[in-house]
PyMOL Python script that loads the backbone (N, CA, C, O; Angstrom):
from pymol import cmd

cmd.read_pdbstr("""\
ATOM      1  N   UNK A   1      13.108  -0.690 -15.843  1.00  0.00           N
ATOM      2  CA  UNK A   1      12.699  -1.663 -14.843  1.00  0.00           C
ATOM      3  C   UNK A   1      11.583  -1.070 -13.976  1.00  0.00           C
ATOM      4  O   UNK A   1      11.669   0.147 -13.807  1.00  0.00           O
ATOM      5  N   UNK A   2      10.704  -1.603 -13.482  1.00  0.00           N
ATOM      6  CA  UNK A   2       9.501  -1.082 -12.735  1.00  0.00           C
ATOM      7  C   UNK A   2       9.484  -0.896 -11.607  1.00  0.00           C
ATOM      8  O   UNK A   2      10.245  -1.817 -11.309  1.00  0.00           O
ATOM      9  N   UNK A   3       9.222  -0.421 -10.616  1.00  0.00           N
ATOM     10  CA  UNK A   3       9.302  -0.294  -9.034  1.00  0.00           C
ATOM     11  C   UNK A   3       8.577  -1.382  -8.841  1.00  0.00           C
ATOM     12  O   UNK A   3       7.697  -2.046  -9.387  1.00  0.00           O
ATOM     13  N   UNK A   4       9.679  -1.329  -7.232  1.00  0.00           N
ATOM     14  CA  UNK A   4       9.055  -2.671  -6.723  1.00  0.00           C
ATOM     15  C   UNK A   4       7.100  -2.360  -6.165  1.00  0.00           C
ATOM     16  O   UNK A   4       6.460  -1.311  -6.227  1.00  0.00           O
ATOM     17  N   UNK A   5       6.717  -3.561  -5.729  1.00  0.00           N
ATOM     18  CA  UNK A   5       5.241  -3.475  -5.555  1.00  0.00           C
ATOM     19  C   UNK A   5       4.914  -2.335  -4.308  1.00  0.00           C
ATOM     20  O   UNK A   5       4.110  -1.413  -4.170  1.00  0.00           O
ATOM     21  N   UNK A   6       6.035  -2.956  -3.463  1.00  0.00           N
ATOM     22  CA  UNK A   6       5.702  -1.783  -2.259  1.00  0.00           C
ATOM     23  C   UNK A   6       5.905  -0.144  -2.096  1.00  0.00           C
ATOM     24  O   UNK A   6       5.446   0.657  -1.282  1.00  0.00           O
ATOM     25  N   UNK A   7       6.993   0.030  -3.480  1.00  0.00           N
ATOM     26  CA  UNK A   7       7.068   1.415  -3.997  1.00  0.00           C
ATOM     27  C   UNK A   7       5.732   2.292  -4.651  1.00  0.00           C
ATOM     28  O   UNK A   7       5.382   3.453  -4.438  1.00  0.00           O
ATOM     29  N   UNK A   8       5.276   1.470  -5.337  1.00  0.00           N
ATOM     30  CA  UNK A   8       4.059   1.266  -6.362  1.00  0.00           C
ATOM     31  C   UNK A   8       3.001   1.726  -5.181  1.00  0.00           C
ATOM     32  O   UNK A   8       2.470   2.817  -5.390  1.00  0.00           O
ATOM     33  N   UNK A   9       2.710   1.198  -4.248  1.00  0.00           N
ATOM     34  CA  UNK A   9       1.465   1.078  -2.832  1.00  0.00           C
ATOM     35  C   UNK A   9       1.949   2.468  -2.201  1.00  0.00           C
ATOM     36  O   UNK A   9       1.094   3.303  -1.903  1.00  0.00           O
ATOM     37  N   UNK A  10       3.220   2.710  -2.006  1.00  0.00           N
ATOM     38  CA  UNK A  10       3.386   4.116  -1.144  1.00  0.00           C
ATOM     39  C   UNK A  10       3.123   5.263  -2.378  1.00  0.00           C
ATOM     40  O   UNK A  10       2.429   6.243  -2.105  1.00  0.00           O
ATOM     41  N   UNK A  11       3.535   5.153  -3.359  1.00  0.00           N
ATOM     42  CA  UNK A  11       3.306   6.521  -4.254  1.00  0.00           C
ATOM     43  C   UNK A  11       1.088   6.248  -4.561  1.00  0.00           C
ATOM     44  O   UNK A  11       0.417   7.263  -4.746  1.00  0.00           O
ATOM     45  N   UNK A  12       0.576   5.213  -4.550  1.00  0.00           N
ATOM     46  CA  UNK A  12      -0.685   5.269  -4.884  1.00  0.00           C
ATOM     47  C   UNK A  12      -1.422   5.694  -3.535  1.00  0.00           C
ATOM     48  O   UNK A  12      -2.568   6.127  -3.659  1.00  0.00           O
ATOM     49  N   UNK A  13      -0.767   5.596  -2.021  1.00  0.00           N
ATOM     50  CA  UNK A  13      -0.939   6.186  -0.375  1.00  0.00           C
ATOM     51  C   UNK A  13      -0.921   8.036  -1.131  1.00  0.00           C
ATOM     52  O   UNK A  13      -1.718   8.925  -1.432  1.00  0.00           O
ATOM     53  N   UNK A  14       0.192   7.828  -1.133  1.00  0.00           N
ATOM     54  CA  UNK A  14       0.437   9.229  -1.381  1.00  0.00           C
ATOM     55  C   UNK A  14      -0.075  10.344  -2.156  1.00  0.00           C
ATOM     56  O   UNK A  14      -0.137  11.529  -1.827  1.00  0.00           O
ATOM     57  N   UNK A  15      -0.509   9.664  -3.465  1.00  0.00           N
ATOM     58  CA  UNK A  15      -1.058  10.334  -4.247  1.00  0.00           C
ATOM     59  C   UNK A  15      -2.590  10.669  -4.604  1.00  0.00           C
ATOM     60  O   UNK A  15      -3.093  11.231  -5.577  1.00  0.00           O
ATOM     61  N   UNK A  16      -3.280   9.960  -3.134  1.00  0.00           N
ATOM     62  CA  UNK A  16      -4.820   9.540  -2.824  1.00  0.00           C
ATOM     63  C   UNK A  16      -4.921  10.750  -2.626  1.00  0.00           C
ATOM     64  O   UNK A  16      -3.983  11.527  -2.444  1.00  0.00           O
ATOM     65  N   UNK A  17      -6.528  11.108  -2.654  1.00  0.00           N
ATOM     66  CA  UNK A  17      -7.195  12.450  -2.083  1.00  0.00           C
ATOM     67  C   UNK A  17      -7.718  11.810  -0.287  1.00  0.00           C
ATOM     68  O   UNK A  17      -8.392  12.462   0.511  1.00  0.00           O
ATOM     69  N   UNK A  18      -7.326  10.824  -0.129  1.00  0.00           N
ATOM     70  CA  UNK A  18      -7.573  10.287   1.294  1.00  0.00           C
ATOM     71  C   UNK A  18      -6.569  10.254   2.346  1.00  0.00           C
ATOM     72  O   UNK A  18      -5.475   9.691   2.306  1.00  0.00           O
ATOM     73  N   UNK A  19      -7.173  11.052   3.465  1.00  0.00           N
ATOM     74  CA  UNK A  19      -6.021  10.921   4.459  1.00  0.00           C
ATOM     75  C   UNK A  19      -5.747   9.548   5.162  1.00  0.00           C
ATOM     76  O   UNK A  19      -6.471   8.563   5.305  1.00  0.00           O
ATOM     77  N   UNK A  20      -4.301   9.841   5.602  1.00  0.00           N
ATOM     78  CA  UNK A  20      -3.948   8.862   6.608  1.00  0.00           C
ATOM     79  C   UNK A  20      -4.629   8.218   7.271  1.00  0.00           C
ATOM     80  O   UNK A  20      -4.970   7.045   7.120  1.00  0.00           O
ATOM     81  N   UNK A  21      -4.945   9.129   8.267  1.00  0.00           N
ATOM     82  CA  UNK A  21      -6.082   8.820   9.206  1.00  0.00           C
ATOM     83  C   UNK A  21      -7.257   8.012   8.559  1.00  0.00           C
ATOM     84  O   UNK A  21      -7.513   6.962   9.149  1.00  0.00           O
ATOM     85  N   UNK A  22      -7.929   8.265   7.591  1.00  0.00           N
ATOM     86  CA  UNK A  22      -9.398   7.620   7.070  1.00  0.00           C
ATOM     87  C   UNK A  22      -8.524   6.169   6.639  1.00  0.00           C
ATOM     88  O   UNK A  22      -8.958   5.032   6.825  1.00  0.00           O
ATOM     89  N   UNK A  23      -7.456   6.443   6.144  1.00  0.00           N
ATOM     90  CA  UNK A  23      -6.995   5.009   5.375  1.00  0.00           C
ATOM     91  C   UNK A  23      -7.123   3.747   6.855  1.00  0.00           C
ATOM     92  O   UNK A  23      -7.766   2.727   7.102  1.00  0.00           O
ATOM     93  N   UNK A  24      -6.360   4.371   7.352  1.00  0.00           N
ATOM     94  CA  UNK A  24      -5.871   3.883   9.033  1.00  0.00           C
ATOM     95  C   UNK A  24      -7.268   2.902   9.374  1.00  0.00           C
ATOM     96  O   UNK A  24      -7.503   1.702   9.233  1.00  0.00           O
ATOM     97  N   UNK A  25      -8.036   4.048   9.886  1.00  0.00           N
ATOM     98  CA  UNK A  25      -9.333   3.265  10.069  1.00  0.00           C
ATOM     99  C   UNK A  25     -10.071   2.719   9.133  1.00  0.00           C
ATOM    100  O   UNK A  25     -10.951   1.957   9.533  1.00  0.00           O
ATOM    101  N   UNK A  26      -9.968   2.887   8.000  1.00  0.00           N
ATOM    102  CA  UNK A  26     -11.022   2.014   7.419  1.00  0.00           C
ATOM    103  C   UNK A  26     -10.631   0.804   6.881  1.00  0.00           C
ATOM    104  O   UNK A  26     -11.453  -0.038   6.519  1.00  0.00           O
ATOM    105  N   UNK A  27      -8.790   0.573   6.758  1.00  0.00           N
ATOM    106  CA  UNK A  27      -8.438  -0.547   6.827  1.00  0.00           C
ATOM    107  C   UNK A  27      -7.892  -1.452   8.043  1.00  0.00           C
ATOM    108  O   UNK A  27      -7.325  -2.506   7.754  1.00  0.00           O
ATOM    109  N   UNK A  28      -8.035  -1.097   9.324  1.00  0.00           N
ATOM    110  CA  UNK A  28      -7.778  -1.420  10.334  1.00  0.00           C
ATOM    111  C   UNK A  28      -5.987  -1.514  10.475  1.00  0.00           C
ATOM    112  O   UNK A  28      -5.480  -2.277  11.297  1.00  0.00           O
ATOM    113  N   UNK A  29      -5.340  -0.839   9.773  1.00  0.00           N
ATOM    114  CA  UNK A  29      -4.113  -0.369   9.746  1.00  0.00           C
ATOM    115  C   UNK A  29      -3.503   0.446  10.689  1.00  0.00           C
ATOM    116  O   UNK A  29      -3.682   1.658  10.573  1.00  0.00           O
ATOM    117  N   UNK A  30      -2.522  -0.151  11.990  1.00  0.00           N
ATOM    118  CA  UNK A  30      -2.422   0.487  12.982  1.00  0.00           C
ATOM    119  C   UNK A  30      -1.607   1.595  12.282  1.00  0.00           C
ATOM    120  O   UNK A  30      -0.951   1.383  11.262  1.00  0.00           O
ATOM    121  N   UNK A  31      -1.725   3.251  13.136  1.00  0.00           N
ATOM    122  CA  UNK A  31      -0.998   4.330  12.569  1.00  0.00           C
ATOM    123  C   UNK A  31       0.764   4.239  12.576  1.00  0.00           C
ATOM    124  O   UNK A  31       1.482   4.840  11.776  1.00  0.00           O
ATOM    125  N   UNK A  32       1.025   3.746  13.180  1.00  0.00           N
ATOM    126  CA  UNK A  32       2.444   3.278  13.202  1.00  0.00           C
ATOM    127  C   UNK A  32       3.017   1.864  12.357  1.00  0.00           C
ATOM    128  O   UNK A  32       4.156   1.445  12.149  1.00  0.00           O
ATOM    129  N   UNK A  33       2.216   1.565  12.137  1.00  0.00           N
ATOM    130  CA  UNK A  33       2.574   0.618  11.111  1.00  0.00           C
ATOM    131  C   UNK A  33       2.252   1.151   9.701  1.00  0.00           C
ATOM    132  O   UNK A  33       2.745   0.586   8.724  1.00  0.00           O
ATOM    133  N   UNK A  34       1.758   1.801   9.615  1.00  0.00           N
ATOM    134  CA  UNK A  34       1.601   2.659   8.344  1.00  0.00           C
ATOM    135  C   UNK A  34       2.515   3.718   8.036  1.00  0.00           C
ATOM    136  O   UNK A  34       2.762   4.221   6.940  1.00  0.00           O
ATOM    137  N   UNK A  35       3.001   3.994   9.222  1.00  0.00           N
ATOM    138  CA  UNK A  35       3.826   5.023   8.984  1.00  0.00           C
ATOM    139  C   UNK A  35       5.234   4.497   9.100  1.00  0.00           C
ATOM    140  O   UNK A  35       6.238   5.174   8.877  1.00  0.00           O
ATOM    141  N   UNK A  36       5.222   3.175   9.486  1.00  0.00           N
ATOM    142  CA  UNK A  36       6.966   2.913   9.036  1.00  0.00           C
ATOM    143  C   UNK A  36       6.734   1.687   7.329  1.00  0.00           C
ATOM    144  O   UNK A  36       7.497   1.091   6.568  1.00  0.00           O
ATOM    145  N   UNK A  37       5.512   1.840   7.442  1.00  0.00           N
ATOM    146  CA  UNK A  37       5.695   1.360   5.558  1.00  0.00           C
ATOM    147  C   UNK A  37       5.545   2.467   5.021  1.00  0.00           C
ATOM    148  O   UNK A  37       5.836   2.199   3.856  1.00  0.00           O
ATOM    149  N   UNK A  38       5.318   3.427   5.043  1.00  0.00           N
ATOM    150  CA  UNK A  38       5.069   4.855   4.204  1.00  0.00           C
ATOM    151  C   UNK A  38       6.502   5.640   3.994  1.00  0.00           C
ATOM    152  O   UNK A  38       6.633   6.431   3.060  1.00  0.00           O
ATOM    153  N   UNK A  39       7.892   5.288   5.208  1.00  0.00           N
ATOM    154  CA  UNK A  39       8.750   5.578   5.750  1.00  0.00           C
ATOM    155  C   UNK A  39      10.014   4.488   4.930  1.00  0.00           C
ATOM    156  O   UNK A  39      11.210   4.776   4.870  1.00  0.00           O
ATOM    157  N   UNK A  40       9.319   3.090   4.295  1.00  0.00           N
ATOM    158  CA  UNK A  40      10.080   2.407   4.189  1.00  0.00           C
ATOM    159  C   UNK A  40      10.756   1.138   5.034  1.00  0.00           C
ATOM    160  O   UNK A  40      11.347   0.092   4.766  1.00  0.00           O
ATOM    161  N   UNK A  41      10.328   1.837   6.172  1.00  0.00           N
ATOM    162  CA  UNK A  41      11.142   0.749   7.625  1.00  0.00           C
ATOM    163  C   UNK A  41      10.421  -0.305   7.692  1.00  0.00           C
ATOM    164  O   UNK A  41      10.956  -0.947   8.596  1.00  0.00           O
ATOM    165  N   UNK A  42       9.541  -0.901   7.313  1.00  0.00           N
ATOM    166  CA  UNK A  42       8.664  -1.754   7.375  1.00  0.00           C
ATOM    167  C   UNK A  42       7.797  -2.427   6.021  1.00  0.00           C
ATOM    168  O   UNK A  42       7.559  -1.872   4.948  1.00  0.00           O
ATOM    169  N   UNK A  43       7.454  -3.681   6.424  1.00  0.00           N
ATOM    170  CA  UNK A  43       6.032  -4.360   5.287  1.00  0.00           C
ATOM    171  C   UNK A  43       5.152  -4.092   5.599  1.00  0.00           C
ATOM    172  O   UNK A  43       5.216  -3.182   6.426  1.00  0.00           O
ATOM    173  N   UNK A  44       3.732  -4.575   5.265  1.00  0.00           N
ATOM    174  CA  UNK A  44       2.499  -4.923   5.814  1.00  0.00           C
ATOM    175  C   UNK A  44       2.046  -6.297   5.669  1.00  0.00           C
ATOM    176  O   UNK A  44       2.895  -7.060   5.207  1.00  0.00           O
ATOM    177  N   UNK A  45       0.977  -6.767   5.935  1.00  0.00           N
ATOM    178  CA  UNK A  45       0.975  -8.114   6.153  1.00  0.00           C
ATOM    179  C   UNK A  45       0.214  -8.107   4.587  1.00  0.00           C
ATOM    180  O   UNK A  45       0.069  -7.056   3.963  1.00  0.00           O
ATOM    181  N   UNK A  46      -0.091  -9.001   4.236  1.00  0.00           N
ATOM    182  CA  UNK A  46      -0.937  -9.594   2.845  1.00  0.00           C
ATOM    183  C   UNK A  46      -2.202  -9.202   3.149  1.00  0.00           C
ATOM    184  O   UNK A  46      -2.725  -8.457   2.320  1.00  0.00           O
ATOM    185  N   UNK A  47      -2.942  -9.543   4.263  1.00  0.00           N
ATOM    186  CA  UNK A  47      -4.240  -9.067   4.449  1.00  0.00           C
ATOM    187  C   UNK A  47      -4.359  -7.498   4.450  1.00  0.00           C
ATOM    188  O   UNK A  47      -5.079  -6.908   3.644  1.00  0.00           O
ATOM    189  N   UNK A  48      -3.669  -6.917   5.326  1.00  0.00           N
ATOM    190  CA  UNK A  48      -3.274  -5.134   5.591  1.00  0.00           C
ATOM    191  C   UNK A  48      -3.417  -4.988   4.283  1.00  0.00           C
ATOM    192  O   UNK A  48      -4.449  -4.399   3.960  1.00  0.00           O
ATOM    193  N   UNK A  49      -2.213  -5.580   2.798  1.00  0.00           N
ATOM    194  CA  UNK A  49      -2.469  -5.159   1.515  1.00  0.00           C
ATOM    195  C   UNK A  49      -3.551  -4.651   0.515  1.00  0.00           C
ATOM    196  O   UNK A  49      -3.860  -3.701  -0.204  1.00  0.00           O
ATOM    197  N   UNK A  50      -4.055  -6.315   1.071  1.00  0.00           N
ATOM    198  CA  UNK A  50      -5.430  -6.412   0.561  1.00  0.00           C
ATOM    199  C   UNK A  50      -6.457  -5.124   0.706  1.00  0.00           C
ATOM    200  O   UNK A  50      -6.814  -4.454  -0.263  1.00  0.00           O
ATOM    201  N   UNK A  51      -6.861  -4.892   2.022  1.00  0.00           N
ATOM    202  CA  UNK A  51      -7.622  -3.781   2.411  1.00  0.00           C
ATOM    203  C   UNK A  51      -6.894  -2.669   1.611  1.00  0.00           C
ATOM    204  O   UNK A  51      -7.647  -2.091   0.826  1.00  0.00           O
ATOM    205  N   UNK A  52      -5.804  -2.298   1.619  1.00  0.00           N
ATOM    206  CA  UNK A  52      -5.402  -1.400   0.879  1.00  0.00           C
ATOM    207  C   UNK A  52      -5.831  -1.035  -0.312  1.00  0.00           C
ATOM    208  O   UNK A  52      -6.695  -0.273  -0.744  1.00  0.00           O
ATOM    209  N   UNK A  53      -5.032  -1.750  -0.751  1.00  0.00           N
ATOM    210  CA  UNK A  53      -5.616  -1.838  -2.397  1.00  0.00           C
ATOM    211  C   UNK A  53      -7.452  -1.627  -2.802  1.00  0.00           C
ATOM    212  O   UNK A  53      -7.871  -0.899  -3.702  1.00  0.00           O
ATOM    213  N   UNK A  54      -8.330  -2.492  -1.850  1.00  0.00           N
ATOM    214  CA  UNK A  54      -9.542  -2.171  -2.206  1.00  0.00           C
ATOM    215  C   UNK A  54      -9.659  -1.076  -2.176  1.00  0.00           C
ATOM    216  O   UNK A  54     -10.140  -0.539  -3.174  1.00  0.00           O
ATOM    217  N   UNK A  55      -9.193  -0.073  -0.774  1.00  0.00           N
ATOM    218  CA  UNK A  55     -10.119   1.328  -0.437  1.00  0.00           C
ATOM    219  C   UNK A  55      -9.485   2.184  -1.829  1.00  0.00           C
ATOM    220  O   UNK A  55     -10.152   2.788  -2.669  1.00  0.00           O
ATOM    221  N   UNK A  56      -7.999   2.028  -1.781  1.00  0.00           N
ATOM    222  CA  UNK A  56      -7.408   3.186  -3.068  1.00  0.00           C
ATOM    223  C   UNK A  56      -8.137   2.669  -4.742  1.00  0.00           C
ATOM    224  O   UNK A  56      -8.368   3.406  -5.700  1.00  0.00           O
ATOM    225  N   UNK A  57      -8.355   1.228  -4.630  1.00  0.00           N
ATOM    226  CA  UNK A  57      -9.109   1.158  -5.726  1.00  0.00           C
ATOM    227  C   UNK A  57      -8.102   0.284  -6.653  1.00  0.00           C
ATOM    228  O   UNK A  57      -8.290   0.185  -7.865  1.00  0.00           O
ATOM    229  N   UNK A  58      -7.173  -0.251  -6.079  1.00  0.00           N
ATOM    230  CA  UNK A  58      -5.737  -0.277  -7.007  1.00  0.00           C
ATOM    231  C   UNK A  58      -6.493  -1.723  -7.740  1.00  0.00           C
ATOM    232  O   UNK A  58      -7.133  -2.489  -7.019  1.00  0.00           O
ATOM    233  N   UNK A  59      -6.356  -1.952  -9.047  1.00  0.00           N
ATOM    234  CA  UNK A  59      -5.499  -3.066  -9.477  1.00  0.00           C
ATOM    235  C   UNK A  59      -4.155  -3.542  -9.647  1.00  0.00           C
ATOM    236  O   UNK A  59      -3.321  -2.945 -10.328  1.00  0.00           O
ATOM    237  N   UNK A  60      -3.910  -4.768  -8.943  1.00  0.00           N
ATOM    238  CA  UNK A  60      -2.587  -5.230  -8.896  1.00  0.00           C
ATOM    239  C   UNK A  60      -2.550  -6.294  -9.633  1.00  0.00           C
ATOM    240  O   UNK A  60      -3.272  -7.274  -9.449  1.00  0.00           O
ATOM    241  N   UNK A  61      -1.803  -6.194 -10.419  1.00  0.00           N
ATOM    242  CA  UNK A  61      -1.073  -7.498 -11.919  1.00  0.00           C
ATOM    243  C   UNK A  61       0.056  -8.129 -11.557  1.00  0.00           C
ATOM    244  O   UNK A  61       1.129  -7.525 -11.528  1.00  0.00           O
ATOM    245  N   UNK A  62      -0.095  -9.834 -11.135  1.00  0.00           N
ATOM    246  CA  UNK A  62       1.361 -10.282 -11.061  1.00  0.00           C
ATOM    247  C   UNK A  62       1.708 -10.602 -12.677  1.00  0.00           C
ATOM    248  O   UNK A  62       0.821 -11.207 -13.279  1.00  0.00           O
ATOM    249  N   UNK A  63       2.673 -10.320 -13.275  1.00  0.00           N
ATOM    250  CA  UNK A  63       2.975 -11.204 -14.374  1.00  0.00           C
ATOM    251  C   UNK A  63       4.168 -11.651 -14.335  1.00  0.00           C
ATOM    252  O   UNK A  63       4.941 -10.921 -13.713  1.00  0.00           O
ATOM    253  N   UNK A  64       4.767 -12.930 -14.931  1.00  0.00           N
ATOM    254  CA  UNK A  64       6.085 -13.334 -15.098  1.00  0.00           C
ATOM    255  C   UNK A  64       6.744 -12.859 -16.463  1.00  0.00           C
ATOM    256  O   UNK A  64       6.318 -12.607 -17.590  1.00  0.00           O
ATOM    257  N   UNK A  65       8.537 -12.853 -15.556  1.00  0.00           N
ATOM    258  CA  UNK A  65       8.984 -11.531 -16.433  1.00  0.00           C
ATOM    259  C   UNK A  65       9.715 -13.181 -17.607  1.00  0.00           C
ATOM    260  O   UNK A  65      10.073 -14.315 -17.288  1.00  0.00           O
ATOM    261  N   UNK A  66       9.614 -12.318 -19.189  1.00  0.00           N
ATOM    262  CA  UNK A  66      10.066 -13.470 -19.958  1.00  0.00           C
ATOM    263  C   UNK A  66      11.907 -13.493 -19.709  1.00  0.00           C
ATOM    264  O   UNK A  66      12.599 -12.551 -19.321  1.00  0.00           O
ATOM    265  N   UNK A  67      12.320 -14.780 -20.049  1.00  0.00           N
ATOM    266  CA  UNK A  67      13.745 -15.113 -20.285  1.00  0.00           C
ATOM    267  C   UNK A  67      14.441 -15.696 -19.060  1.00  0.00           C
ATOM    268  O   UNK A  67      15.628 -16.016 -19.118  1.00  0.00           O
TER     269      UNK A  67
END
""", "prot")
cmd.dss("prot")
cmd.show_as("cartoon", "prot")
cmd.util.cbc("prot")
cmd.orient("prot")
């Protein structure tokens, strides 16, 4: 079974050559809100995502699961 999406976003945070900090600011991601989604305690909003994903570079695939 695959990790969920927001598991998927903290290990691709994590595994960046980019710090916190640069992520923070260049997606307008307050530091405490990053750090309780990095932590688990928290979401981010859809837009917050968005920026995400561009700076790390991610492609994200919804597909529907068969059966």
């Amino acid at each position: 079974m695959a990790k969920p999406l927001s598991d998927q976003i903290r290990d691709a945070v994590r595994s960046s050559k980019i710090s916190r900090n640069r992520i923070c600011r260049e997606t307008e991601i307050d530091k405490g809100s990053m750090s309780k989604f990095m932590a688990g305690d928290r979401g981010l909003s859809l837009a917050a995502l968005d920026k995400l994903a561009a700076l790390l570079r991610l492609r994200i695939v919804v597909e529907r699961k068969e059966g």
